[in-house]
C-alpha positions as CSV (number, residue, x, y, z in Angstrom):
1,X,43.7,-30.7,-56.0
2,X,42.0,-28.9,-58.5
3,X,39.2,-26.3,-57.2
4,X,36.5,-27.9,-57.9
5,X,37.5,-31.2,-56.6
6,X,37.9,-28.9,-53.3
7,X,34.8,-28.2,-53.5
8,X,33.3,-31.2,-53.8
9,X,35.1,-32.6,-51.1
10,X,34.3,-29.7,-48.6
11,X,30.8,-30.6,-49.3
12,X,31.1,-33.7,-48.4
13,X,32.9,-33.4,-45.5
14,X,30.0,-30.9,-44.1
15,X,27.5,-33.7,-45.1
16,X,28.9,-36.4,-42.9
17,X,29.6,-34.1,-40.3
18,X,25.7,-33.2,-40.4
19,X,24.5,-37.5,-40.4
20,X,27.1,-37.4,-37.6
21,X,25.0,-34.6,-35.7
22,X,21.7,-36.0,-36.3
23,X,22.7,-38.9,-35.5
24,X,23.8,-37.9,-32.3
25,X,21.0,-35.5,-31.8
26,X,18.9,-39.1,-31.7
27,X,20.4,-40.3,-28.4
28,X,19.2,-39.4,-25.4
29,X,20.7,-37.7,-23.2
30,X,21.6,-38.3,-19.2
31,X,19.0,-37.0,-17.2
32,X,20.2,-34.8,-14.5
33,X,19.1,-35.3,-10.9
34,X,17.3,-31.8,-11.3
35,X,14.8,-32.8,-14.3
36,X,14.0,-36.2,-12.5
37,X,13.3,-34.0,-9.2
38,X,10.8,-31.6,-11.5
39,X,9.3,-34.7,-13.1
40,X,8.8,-36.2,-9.7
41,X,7.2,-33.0,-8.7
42,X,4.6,-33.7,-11.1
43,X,3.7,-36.7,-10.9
44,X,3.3,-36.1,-7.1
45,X,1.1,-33.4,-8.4
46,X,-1.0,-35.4,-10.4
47,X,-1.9,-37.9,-7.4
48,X,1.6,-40.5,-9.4
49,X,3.3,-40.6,-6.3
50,X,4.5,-44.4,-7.0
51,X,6.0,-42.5,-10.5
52,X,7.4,-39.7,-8.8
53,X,9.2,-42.2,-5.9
54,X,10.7,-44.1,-8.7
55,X,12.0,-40.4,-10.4
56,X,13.5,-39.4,-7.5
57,X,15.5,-42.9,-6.4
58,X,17.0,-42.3,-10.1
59,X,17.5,-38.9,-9.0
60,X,19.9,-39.8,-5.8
61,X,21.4,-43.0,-7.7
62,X,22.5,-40.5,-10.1
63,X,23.9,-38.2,-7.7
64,X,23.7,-39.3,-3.5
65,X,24.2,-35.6,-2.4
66,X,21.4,-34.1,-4.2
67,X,19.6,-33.2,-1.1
68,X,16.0,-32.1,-2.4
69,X,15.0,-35.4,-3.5
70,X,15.8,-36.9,0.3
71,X,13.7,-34.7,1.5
72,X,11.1,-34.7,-1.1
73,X,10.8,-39.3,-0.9
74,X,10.9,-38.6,3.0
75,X,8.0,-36.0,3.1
76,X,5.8,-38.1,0.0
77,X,6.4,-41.6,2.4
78,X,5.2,-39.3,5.7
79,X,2.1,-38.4,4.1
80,X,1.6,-42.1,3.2
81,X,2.2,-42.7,7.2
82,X,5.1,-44.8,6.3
83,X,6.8,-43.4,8.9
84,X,9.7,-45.3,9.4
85,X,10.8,-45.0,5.6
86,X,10.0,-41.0,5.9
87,X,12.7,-40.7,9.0
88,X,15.3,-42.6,6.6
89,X,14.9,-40.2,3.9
90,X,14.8,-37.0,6.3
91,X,18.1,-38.7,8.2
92,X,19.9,-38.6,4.4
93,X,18.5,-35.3,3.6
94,X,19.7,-33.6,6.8
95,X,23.4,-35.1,6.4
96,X,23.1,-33.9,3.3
97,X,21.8,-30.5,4.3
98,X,22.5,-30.0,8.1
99,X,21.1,-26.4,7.5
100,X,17.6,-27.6,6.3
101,X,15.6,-26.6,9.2
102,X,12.1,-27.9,7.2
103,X,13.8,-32.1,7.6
104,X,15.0,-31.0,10.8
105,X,11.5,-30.2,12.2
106,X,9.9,-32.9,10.1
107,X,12.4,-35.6,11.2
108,X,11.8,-34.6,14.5
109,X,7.9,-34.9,13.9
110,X,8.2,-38.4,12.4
111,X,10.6,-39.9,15.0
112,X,8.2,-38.5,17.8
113,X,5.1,-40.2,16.0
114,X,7.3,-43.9,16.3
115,X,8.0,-43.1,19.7
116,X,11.5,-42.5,19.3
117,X,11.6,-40.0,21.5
118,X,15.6,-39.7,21.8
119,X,15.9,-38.9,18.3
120,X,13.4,-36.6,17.9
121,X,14.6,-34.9,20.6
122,X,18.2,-34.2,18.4
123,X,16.0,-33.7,15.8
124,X,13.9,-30.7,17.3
125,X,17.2,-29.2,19.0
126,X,18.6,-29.1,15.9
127,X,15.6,-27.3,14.4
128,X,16.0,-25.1,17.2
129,X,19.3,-23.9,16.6
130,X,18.1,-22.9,13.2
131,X,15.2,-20.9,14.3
132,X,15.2,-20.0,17.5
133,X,11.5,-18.3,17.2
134,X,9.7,-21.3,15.9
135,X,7.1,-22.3,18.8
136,X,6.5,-25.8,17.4
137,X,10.6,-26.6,17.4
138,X,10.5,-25.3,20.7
139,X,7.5,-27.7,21.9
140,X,8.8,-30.5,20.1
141,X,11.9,-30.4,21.9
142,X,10.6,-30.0,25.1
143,X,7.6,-32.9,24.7
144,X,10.7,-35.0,23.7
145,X,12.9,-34.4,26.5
146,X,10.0,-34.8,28.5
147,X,9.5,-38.1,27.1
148,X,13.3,-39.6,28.0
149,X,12.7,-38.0,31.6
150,X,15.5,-35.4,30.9
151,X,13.3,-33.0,33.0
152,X,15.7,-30.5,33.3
153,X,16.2,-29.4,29.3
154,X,12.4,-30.3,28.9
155,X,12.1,-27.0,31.1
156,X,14.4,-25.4,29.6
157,X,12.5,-25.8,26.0
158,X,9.3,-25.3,27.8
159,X,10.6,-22.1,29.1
160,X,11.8,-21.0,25.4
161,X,8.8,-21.7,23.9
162,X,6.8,-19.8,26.7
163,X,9.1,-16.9,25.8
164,X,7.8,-17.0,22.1
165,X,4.3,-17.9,22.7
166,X,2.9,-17.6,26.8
167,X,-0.6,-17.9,25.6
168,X,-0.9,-21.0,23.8
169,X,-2.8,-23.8,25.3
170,X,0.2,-26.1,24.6
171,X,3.1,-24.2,26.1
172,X,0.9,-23.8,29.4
173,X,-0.1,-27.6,29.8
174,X,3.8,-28.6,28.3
175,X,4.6,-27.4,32.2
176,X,1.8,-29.4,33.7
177,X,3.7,-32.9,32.0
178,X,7.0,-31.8,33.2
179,X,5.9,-31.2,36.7
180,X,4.1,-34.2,36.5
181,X,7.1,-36.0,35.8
182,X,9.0,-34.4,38.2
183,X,5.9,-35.5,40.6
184,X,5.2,-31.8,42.1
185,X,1.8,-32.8,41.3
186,X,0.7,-29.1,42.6
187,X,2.9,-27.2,40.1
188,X,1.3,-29.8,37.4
189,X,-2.3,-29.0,38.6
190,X,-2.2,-25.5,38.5
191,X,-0.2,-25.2,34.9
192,X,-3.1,-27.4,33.6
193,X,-5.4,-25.1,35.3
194,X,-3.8,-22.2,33.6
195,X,-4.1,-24.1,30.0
196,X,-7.4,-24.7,30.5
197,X,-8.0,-21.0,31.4
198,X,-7.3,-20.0,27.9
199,X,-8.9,-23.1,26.0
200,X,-11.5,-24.7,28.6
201,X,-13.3,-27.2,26.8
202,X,-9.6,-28.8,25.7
203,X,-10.3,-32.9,26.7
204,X,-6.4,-33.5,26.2
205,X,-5.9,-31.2,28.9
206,X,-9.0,-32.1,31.1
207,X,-8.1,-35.9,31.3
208,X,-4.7,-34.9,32.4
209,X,-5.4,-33.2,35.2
210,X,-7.9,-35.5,36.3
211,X,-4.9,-37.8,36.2
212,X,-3.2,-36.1,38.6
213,X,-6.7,-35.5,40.6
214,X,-6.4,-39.3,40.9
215,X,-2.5,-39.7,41.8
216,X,-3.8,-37.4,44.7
217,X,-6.5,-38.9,46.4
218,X,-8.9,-36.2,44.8
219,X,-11.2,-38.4,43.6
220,X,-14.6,-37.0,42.7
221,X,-13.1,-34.2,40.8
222,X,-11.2,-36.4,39.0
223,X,-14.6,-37.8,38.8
224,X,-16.0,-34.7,37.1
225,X,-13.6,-33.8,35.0
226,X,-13.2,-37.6,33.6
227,X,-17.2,-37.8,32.8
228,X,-17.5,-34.1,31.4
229,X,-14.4,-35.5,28.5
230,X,-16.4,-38.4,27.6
231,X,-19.6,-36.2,27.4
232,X,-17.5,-34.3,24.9
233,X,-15.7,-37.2,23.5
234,X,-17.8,-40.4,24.0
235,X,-15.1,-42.8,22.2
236,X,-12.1,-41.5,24.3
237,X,-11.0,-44.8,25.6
238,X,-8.3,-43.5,28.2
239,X,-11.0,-41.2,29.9
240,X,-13.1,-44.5,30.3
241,X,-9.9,-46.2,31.8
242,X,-9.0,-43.6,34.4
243,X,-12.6,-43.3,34.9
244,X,-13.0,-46.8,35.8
245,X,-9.7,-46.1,38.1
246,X,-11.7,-43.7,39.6
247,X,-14.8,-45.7,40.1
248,X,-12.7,-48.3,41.5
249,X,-11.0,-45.7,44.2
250,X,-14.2,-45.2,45.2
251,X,-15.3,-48.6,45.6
252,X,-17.9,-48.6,43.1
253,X,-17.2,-51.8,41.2
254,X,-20.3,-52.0,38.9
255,X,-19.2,-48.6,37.9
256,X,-15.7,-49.3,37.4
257,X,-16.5,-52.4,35.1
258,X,-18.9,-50.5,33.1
259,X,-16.4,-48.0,32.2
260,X,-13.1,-50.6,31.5
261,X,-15.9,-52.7,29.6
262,X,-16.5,-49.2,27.3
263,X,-12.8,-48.3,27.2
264,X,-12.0,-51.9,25.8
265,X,-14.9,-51.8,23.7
266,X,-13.1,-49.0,22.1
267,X,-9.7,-50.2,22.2
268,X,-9.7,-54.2,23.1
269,X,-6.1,-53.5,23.2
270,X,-5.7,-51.3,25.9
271,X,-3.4,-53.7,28.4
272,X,-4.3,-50.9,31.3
273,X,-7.6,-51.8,31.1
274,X,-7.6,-55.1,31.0
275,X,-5.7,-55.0,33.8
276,X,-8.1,-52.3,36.1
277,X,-10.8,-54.8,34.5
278,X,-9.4,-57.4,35.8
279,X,-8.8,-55.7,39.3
280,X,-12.5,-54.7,39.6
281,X,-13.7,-58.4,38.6
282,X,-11.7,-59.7,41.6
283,X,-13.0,-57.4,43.9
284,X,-16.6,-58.6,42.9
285,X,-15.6,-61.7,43.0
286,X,-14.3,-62.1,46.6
287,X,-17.6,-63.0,49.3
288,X,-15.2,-63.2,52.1
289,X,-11.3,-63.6,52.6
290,X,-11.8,-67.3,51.8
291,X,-14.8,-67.5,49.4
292,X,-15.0,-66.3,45.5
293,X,-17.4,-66.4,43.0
294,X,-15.7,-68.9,40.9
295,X,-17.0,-67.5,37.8
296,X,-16.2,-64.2,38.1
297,X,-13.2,-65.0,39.5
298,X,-12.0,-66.7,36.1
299,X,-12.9,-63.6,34.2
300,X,-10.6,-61.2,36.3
301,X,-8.1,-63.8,35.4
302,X,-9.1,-63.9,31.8
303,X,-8.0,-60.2,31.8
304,X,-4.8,-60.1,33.4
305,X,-3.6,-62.6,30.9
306,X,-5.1,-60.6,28.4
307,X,-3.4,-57.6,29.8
308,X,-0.1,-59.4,29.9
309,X,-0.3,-61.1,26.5
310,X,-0.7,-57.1,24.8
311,X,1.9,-55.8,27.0
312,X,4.6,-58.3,28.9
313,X,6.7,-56.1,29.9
314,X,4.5,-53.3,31.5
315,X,5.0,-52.0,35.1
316,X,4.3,-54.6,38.3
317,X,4.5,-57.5,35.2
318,X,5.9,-59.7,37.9
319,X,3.4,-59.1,40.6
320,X,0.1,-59.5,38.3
321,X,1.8,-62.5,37.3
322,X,2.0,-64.0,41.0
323,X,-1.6,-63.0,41.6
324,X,-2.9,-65.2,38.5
325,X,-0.9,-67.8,40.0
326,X,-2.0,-67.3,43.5
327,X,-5.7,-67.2,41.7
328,X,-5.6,-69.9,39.6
């Protein structure tokens, strides 16, 4: 081939490969589990988060073990209180990543919030064993434990958390529910004493230990302690119900439906009211061991059916149930 014809035909070789390349260069590429998780980030960022879910299900189609964008769906679907969704997405991120103490913790959160206390439980050990300094791991655990009535590692987180942080309101009444639970009702008095010492207007920690007044016959400071929460916290339905309780250990019926009446008007679907409610209308009712205010009468059953439509399968279900028959 003569050299110009070589010539010629280098160029043209060069010029096809070129339409090749830019033809190529016009195809998009793959995109990489990393650049959806950025993109996701911003979206989130600019208030997209529908966008930036969508990004990173691409993300873990693409690649199931990229562990950031579990955790990143689970936390976006937390903050949306879709809580059950969020513990799927922290369950896949921590098999993922079993060293990820931040989905440990949070899984542990979100399972505690839907009452799965066993789990979260796991979760906060878990946590746990990867910092052994963090106070809310610590509390986690032991609110958990406390929860399935495993009393004895409850304690054993309580005590590790009061090792990190003795001062804190919520390490010092922690003990007060496990002793509680364990029914030494004076070790449970005087930790809640002691939480209250360093934060005295707390009304979580008031109304428990006027519980506990109650479960020991100490009514009027249970009395006191009830009425000063609702003074701080007027729409505090469970201080009206244990209030009412009280009122009701005391005999003072008009009382006690007064404060069941407020605590339902706050939460009609309190079942423990209803019940106490119901309780207190009976009481009114009776004239003698023979004679009822038929009237009244009906409404204390009104409420125990109430009470057992919310919740059928509370405590004593089967002797409420005999007393609207025996009633009726």
């Amino acid at each position: 081939m003569a050299t110009g014809n070589k010539i010629k035909f280098s160029i043209f070789i060069l010029a096809a490969g070129i339409i090749l390349l830019s033809g190529c260069s016009g195809l998009k590429p793959k995109p990489s589990p990393v650049s959806l998780y950025v993109d996701a980030l911003s979206y989130e960022q600019n208030n997209n988060t529908q966008k930036a879910i969508e990004k990173l299900n691409t993300s873990v189609k693409i690649d199931s073990n990229f562990a950031p964008s579990y955790s990143k769906l689970a936390e976006i679907y937390q903050n949306e209180q879709n809580y059950q969704k969020s513990a799927e997405h922290y369950e896949k991120a921590t098999n993922v990543n079993t060293w990820s103490f931040k989905d440990h913790l949070n899984l542990g959160k979100v399972y505690e919030i839907l009452e799965r206390y066993a789990r979260s439980a796991k979760a906060y050990t878990r946590a746990c064993d990867l910092k052994s300094y963090h106070l809310g791991a610590h509390l986690g655990a032991a609110r958990s434990y406390c929860k399935i009535e495993d009393l004895d590692n409850a304690l054993l987180y309580a005590e590790k958390a009061k090792n990190i942080d003795p001062n804190r309101t919520e390490v010092r009444k922690i003990f007060g529910d496990i002793y509680e639970q364990k029914k030494n009702h004076e070790q449970a008095i005087a930790a809640y004493k002691r939480a209250l010492e360093v934060d005295s207007n707390n009304t979580e920690v008031m109304t428990a230990l006027g519980i506990v007044y109650l479960r020991t016959g100490r009514n009027e400071p249970a009395k006191e302690l009830l009425k000063s929460v609702i003074e701080k916290e007027p729409n505090n339905s469970k201080a009206h119900n244990y209030l009412g309780y009280c009122y009701l250990q005391l005999g003072e019926l008009e009382k006690a439906i007064a404060s069941y009446e407020q605590a339902l008007e706050i939460n009609e679907k309190d079942w423990d009211a209803h019940r106490g409610l119901g309780v207190a209308y009976m009481l009114s009712a009776r004239k003698n061991d023979q004679q009822f205010d038929e009237q009244i009468k009906e409404k204390a059953l009104q409420q125990w059916k109430k009470s057992l439509q919310i919740n059928p399968d509370q405590s004593n279900s089967e002797r409420l149930r005999k007393l609207i028959e025996k009633f009726e």
